[in-house]
C-alpha positions in Angstrom: -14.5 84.9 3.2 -12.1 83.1 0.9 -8.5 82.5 2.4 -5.5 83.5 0.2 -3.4 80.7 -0.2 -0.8 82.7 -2.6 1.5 82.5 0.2 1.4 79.2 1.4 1.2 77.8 -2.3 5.1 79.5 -3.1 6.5 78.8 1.2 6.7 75.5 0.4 9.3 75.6 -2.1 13.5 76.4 -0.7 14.7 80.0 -2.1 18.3 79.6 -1.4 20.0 77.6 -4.5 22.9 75.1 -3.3 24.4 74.6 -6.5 27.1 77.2 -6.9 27.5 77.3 -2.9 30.8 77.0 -1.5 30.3 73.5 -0.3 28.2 71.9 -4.0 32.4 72.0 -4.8 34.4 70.3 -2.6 37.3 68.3 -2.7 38.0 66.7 0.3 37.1 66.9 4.2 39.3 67.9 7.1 38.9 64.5 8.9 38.4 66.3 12.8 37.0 69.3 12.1 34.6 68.5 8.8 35.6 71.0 7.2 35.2 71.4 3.2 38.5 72.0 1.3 37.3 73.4 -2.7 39.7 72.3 -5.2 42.6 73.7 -6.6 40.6 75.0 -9.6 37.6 76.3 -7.1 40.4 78.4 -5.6 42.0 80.0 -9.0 38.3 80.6 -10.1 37.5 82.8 -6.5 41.1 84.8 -7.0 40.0 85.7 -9.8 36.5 86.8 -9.4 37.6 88.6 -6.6 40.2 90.2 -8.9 37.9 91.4 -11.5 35.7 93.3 -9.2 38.2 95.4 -7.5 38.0 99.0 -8.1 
């Protein structure tokens, strides 16, 4: 009997995309912690996405 190898042919590849993620973004780095800070402009652009899909 022939295996099916649908699955494994598609696993391989990641599903998540890390370009629009919080961290593609950043500014700068919190020097102890390592912590991502976005830029002024990443933080206008979240307000106001946020914003526009109140109710």
């Amino acid at each position: 009997m022939a295996k099916n190898r649908f699955k494994e042919k598609f696993m391989a590849g990641p599903i998540e995309k890390h370009d629009t993620a919080a961290w593609a973004n950043t500014e700068r780095t919190k020097e102890v912690s390592n912590v991502t800070m976005p830029s002024e402009m990443q933080v206008l652009d979240a307000k106001e996405y946020v914003d526009s899909n109140q109710k």
